[in-house]
N, C-alpha and C positions, 0 to 999 in steps of 0.2 A: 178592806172593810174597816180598821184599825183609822185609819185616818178620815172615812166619810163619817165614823161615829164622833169622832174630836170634832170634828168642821160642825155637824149638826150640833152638838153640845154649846161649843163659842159663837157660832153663828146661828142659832134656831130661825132665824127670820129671811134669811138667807135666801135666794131661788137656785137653788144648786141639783147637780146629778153627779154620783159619783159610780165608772163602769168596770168590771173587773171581769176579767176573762176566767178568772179560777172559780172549777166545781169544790176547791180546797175552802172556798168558805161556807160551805153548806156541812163537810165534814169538821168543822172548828165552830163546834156551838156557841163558842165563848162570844164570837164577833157576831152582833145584830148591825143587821142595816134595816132600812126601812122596805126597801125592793130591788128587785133587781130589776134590768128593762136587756132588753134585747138592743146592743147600741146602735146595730145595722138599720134598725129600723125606730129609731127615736125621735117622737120630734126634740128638734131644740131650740126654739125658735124662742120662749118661755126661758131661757137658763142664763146668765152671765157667766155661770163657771162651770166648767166640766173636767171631770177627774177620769183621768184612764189610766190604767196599772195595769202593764203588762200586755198589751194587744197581741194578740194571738201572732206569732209569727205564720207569713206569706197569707195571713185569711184579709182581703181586699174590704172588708166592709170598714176598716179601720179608715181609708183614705173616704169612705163617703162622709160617715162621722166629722170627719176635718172640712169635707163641702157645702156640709149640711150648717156648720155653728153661725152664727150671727156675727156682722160685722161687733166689734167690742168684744167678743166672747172669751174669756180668758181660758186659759188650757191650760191644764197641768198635766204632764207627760211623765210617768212613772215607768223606766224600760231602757232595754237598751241603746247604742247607738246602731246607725248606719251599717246594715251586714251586721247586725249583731242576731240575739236568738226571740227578737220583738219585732212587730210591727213588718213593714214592707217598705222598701226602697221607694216606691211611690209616696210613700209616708210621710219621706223626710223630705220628699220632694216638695209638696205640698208644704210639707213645715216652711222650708224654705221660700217658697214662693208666694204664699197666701198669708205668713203668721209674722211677726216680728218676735222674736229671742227676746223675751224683759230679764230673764235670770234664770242661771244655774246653780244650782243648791250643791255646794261642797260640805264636805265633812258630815254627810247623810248617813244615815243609821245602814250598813250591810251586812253581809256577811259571805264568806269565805265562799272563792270561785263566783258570785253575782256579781255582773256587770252595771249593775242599773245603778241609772241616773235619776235625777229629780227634773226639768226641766218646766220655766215658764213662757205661755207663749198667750200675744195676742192677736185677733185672726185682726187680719186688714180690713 
């Protein structure tokens, strides 16, 4: 949530969606977003960028999400890797086969025992 409020702040004009798996931001009143959408079923068709934090580990609507974006569509991937405790092996699958890798974000803000990555991707 912390990062879809920055992006809308610097980018207000932006066509953007940012999705997060956590009911943790409804308990942390501090963070507004503007809404939340159910990803499984979004269009994206309207978006050049899409934010995802954290995809539910083994829940499959994350690989529709990545069938669903538009050629051009950039991705930002917030979570772990491969067998990690994010997303689904079909996931990275699809990363790999549909996105091209533009950057990984080293020396990202963590904290102790998280695995998570930053990653950029654009769909093909």
């Amino acid at each position: 949530g912390w990062l879809a409020k920055c992006y809308r702040e610097r980018y207000p004009d932006e066509n953007y969606e940012t999705l997060d798996n956590g009911d943790w931001l409804w308990e942390n009143r501090y963070i507004e977003l503007d809404h939340t959408a159910d990803y499984a079923t979004f269009d994206y068709s309207n978006y050049d960028v899409v934010i995802i934090s954290w995809p539910n580990y083994g829940d499959s609507s994350i690989e529709e999400v990545l069938k669903e974006l538009p050629t051009g569509c950039l991705f930002l991937h917030c979570g772990e890797s491969m067998r990690g405790c994010t997303g689904t092996d079909v996931m990275f699958d699809l990363l790999e086969e549909k996105f091209e890798h533009k950057h990984h974000l080293v020396n990202s803000i963590t904290f102790s025992g998280l695995h998570d990555t930053w990653d950029l991707y654009i769909k093909l």
